[in-house]
C-alpha positions in Angstrom: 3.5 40.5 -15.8 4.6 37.3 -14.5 1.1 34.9 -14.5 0.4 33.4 -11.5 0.8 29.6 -10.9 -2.7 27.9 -10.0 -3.4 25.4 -6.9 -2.4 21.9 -7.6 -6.0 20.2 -7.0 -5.9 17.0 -5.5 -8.2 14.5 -4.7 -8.3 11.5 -2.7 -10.4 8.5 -2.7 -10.6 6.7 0.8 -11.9 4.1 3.0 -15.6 4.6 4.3 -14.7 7.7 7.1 -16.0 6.0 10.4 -13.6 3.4 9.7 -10.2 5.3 9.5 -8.0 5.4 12.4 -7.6 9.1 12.1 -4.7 10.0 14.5 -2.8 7.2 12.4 -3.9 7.3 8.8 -1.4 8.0 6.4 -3.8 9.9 4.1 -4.8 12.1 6.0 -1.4 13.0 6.8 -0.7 13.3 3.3 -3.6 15.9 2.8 -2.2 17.7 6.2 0.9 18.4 4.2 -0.2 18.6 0.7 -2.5 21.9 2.0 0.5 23.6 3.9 2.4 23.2 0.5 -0.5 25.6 -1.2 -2.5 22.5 -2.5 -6.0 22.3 -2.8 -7.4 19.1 -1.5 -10.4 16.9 -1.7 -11.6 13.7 -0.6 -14.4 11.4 -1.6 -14.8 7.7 -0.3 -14.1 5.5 -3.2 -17.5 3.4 -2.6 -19.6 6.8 -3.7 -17.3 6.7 -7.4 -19.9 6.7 -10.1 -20.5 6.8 -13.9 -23.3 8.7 -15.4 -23.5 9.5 -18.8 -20.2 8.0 -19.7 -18.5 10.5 -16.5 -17.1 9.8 -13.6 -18.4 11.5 -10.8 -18.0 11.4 -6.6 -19.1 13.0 -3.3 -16.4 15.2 -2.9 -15.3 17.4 0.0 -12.7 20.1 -0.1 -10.3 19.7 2.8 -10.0 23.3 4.5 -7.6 22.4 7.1 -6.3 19.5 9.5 -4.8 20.6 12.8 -2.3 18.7 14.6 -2.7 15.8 16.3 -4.9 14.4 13.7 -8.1 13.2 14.7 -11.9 13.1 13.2 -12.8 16.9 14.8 -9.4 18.2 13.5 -10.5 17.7 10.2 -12.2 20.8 8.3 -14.0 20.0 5.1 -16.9 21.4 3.1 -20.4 20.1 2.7 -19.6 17.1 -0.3 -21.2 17.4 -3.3 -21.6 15.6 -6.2 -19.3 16.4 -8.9 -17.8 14.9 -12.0 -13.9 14.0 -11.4 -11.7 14.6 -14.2 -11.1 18.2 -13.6 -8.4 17.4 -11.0 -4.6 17.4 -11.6 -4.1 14.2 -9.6 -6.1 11.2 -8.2 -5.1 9.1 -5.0 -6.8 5.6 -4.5 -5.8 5.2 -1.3 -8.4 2.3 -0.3 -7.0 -0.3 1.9 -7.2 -3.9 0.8 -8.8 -6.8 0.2 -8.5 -5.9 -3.6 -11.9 -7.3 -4.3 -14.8 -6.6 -6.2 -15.3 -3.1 -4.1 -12.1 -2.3 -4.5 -11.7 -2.7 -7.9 -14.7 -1.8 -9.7 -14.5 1.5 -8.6 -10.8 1.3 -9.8 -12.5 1.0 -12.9 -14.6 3.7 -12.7 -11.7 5.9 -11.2 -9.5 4.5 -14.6 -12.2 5.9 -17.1 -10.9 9.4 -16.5 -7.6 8.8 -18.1 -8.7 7.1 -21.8 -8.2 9.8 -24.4 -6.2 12.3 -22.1 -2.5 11.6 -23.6 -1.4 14.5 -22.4 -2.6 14.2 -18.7 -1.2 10.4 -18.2 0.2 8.9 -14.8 -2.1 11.2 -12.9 -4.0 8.5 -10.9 -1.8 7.1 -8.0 -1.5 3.8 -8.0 -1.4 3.7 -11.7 -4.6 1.4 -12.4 -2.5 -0.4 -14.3 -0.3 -1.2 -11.5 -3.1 -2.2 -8.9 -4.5 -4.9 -12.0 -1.0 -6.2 -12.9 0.9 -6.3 -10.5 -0.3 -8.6 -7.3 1.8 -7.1 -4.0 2.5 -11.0 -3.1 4.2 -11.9 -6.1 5.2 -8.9 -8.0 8.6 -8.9 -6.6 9.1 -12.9 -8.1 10.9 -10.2 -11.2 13.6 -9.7 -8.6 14.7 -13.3 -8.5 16.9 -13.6 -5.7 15.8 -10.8 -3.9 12.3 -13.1 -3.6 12.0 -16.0 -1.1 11.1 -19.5 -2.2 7.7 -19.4 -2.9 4.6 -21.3 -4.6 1.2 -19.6 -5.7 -1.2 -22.3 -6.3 -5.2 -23.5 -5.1 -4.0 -26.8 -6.0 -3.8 -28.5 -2.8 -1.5 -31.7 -3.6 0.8 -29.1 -5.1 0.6 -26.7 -2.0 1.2 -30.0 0.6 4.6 -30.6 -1.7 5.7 -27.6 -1.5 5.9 -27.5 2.8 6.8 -30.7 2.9 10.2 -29.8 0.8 10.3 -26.8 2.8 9.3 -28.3 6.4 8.3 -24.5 7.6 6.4 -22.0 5.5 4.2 -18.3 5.6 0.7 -18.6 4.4 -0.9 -15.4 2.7 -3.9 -15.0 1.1 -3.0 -12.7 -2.6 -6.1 -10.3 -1.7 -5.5 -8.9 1.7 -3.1 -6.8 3.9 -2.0 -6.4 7.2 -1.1 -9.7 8.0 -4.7 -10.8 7.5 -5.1 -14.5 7.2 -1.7 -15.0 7.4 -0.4 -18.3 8.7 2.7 -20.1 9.7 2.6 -23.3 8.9 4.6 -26.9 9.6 4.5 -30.2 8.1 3.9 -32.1 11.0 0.3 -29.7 11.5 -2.4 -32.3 11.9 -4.8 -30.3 9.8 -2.9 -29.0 6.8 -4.8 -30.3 4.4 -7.6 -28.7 6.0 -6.3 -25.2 6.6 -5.1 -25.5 2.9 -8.5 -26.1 1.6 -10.2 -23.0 3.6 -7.7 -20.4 2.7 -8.2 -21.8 -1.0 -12.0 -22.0 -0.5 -11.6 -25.5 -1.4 -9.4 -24.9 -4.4 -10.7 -21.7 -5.8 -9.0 -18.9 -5.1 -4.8 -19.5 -5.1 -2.5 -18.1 -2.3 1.0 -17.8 -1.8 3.5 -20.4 0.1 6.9 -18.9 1.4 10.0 -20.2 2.5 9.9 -19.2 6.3 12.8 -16.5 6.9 13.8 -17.2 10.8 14.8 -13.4 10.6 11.2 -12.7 11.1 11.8 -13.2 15.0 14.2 -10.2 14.8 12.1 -8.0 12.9 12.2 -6.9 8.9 12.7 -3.7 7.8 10.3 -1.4 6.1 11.4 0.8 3.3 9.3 3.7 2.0 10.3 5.0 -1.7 9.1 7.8 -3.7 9.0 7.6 -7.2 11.5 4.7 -6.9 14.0 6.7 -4.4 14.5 5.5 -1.1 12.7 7.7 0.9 13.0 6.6 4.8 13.5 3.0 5.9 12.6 1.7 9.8 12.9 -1.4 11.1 9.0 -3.9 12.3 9.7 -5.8 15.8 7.1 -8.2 16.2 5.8 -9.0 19.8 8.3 -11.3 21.7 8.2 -14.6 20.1 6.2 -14.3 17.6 6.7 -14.6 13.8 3.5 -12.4 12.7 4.2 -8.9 12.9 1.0 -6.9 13.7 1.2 -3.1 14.3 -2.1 -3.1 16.1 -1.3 -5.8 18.5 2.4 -5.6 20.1 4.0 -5.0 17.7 6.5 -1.4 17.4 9.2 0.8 15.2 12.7 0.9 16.0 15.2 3.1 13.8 16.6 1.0 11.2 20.6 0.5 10.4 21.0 -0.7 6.5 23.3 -3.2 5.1 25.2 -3.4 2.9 23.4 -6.3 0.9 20.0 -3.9 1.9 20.9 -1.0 0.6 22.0 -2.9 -3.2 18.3 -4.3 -2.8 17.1 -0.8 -2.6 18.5 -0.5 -6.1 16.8 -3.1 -7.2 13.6 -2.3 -5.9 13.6 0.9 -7.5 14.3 0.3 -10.9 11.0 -1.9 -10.4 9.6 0.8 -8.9 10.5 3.3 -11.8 9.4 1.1 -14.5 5.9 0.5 -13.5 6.1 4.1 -12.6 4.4 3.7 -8.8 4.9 7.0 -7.1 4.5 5.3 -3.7 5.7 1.9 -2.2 6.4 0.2 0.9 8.6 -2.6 0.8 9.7 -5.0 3.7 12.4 -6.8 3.7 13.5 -9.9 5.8 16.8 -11.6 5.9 17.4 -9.3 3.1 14.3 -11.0 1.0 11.3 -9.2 0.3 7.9 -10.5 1.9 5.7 -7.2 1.2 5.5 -5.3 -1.7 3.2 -2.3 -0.5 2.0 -0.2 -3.8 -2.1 -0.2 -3.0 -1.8 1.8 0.3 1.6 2.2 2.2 1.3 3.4 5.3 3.2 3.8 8.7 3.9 7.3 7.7 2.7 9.2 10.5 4.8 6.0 12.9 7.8 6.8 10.9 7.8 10.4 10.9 7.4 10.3 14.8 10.2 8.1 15.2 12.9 9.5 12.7 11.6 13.1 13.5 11.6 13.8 9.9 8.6 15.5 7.6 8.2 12.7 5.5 5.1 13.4 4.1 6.7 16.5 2.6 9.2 14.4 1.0 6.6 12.0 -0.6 4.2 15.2 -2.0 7.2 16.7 -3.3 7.6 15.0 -7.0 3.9 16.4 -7.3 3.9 19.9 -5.5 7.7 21.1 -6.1 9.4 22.1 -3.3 
């Protein structure tokens, strides 16, 4: 007699649960779909990860069901409960930046479940190794030309240089997401030095200069990949005239039409993908460039799959839970 195949068990570590946007989060989309497929879900907010005698361990809730559309109610779980974590066949950290101290000490934690376990590697998603090594500003430099001029640097004299040779650059801090404490920035701004000195906390902490890509104005183009495959690809408007693009604030989806020289950078991008092994990434491209390099938390996926009509979340779960 044929044995039967046991539930996948996942679980996912998220963001505090008062603070998700529910009807939008890509995680819990992703647990939506993984429990159709015959998975068995959990969740646990990363903050409650900790180590007791040399185990990891979290409040963890089983996900019974979530009902479409999405929202906080819709959500069934169990009563959490303590429980040590290393019994589960694969782990999400799906905490949104800044990758600070809370973000990655827990990592840490999270990362202790793996060391011995040759036989159960790449199980945590984003590899931890990954999320240490690999800063989502700058990782793409590997690339070369598929990268846009850029400087990383607290140095102030060097970061004046570098937009006075370029007359028009994209300040970003290297710890945050979703266009937080982003800046576009001029030569002739009468306070450069000064803004320079606050977003380096007066030459502390680096961030990245780019080369200002006028395509902005027109939008960039978000790809999704799974394990390095090009899963779905839409296209960011920002609000009229602006060069920030901010989801939450005017800014909307349109169905993207790929180039030619975008679809060879989709090549590219996933043999980078492929070698750090990252089972999920959102990459945005402008002026055929890459500005974001999304491998902590891509999102959009619930956006994406209303505007292409198209189960994507399906398609990312399936590497992990077959078809």
């Amino acid at each position: 007699m044929k044995k039967k195949r046991s539930l996948a068990k996942l679980l996912f570590l998220i963001d505090p649960w008062e603070t998700l946007d529910h009807a939008r989060d890509s995680t819990l989309r992703l647990m939506q779909e993984a429990v159709l497929m015959g998975a068995r879900c959990f969740l646990a907010e990363s903050r409650t990860l900790s180590l007791e005698k040399g185990k990891a361990t979290a409040r963890i809730a089983e996900v019974i069901s979530i009902k479409s559309p999405i929202s906080a109610s819709e959500v069934e779980r169990s009563a959490p409960k303590w429980q040590k974590i290393e019994a589960y066949d694969h782990f999400f950290y799906r905490t949104d930046p800044p990758v600070d101290l809370s973000y990655l000490l827990p990592l840490q934690i999270l990362a202790s479940v793996d060391i011995g376990k040759s036989a159960r590697k790449n199980r945590i998603h984003p590899s931890p190794h990954s999320l240490f090594f690999l800063n989502e500003k700058w990782a793409p430099a590997r690339l070369g030309a598929l990268f846009p001029e850029s400087l990383v640097s607290a140095e102030t004299t060097k970061l004046m240089e570098f937009i006075h040779r370029e007359s028009k650059v994209v300040l970003k801090p290297l710890f945050q997401a979703q266009s937080k404490g982003v800046a576009v920035l001029e030569k002739s701004h009468p306070d450069l030095e000064k803004i320079l000195k606050t977003a380096t906390e007066q030459g502390s902490i680096p961030v990245i200069l780019q080369r200002y890509l006028p395509g902005i104005l027109d939008g960039e183009t978000r790809l999704w990949f799974v394990q390095g495959k090009l899963m779905a690809a839409v296209r960011k408007v920002p609000k009229k005239g602006e060069s920030i693009i901010d989801m939450d604030a005017g800014g909307s989806l349109e169905v993207a039409k790929l180039t030619s020289a975008e679809k060879k950078a989709t090549l590219q991008i996933g043999g980078l993908l492929r070698e750090e092994k990252i089972l999920w990434a959102a990459v945005d491209l402008i002026d055929g460039k890459i500005t974001d390099f999304n491998h902590t938390s891509p999102g959009l996926l619930v956006a994406m799959e209303k505007l292409l009509n198209k189960n994507l979340a399906r398609l990312a779960l399936k590497p992990l839970l077959g078809p």
